[in-house]
N, C-alpha and C positions, 0 to 999 in steps of 0.2 A: 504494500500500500504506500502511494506515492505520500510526504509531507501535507501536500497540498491536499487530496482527499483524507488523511487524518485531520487536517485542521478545518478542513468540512463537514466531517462530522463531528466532532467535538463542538462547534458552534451550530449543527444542530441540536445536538444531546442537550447543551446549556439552554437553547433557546426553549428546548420541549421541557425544562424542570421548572423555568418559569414561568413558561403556560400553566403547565399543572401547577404548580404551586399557588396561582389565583385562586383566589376562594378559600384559604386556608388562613388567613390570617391570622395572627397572636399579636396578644396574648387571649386567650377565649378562656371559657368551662368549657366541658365535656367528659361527661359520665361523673361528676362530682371529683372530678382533677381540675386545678390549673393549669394549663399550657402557658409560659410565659412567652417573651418576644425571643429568648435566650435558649428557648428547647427546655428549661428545668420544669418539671412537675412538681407541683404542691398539691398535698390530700391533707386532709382531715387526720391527727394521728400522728404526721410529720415531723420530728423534731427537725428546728431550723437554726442553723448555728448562725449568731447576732456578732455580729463586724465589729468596726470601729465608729463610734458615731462620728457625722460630718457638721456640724457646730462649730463655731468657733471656742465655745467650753469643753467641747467634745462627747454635749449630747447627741440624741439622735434626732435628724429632719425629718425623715420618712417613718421612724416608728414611733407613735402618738398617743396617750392615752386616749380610749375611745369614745365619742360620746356619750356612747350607754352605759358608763363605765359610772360608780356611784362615788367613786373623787375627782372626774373630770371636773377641771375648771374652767369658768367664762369669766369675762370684763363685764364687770357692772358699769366700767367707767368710760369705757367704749373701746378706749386702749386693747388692742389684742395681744400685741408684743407679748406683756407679762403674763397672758394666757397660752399663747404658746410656749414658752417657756418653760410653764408649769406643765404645761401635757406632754412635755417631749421625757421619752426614753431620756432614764438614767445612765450618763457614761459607765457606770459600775456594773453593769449589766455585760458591758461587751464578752465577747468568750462563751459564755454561758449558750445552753439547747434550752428550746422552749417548743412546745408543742401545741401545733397548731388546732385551735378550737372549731373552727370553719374558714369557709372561705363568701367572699362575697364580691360580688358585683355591682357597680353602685355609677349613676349617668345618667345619660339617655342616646339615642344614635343620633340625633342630633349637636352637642356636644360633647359624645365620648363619652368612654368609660372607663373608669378606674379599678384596678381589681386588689382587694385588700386580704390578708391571712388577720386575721384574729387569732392572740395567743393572753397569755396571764390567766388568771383565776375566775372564781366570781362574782369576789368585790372587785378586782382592778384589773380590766381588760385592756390591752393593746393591739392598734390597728397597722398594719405594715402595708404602706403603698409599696407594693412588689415589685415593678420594674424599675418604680425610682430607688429601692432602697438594693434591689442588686445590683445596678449599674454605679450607683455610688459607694458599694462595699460595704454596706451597713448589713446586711445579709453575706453570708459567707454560703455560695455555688461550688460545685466542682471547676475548674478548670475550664474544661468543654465549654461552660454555661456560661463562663464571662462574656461580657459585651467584647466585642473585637474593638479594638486602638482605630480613629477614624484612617490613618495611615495603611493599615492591613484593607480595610474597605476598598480606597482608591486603589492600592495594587492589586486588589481582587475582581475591578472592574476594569483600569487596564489590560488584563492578563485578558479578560471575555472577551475585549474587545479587538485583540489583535486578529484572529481570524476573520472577524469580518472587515479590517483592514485591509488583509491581504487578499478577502475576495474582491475589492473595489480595487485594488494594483489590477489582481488578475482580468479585471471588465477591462480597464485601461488597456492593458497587453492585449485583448481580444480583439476589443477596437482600434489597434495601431496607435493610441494613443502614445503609447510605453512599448521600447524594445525592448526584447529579451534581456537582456545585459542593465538594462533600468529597472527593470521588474527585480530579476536575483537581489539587484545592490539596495532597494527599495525593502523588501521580502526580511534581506538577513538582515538589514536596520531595525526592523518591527522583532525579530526572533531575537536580537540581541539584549532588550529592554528588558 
């Protein structure tokens, strides 16, 4: 198989994953899992190991006392600041498993959805916004399940996009636009990157 029909079918195979792959969006439910945008699964039962908080005290942003929770606190003075504050995850917590009491979905399709793990007791519950608080490391994922560095992204879409680079050389050389000898030096420019 010549170069050129391997990187023809390789940018079909790519182009057919992200066909199929429409219609599958995360993060979702299904079947009483979370799907997140990361591939990690959260159930009911889960112990989920708690990061580092991202505060600048070094509580947590993404994990909050709940509202239904019977010491959540509000601003009688309208001031929120000192209410969140008070609702945020204690830095002392980090390290620590907690296990997950449900999971919840919370929006509309109109502005979005947010998907929350519920964990703590049942005087003082905790709500974890999930994809903010893995992508920030307040949640500890396997490896796999990290968000990727925006830098692995763009080489990752570079790298898709060289075959159909070299199909658009190769139209060029069809149509005389490109000789042989411009195409190759063209070709091993894009294979080099």
């Amino acid at each position: 198989m010549t170069i050129f029909k391997r990187l023809l079918l390789v940018s079909f195979i790519t182009k057919s994953i992200l066909i199929l792959g429409q219609g599958n969006e995360l993060p979702k439910i299904a079947n009483d899992t979370l799907f997140t945008s990361s591939g990690f699964k959260i159930t009911e039962g889960l112990k989920l190991k708690i990061g580092i908080g991202t505060t600048p005290d070094g509580d947590f942003k993404f994990i909050r006392r709940n509202n239904n929770s019977m010491f959540a606190y509000s601003s009688s003075t309208g001031y929120q600041s000192l209410a969140n504050s008070a609702n945020a995850f204690p830095r002392n917590q980090s390290g620590r498993f907690f296990e997950v009491k449900r999971i919840e979905k919370r929006g509309n399709k109109k502005h979005g959805y947010l998907y929350y793990a519920i964990i703590g007791n049942a005087i003082v519950r905790y709500e974890i916004d999930i994809e903010n608080a893995i992508s920030s490391g307040e949640i500890v994922v396997p490896d796999e399940f990290k968000p990727k560095p925006k830098n692995q992204i763009i080489e990752l879409k570079q790298q898709l996009s060289i075959p159909d680079e070299i199909l658009k050389l190769k139209k060029l050389l069809d149509e005389g636009i490109l000789t042989k000898d411009e195409f190759e030096i063209q070709k091993k420019k894009l294979l080099e990157k």
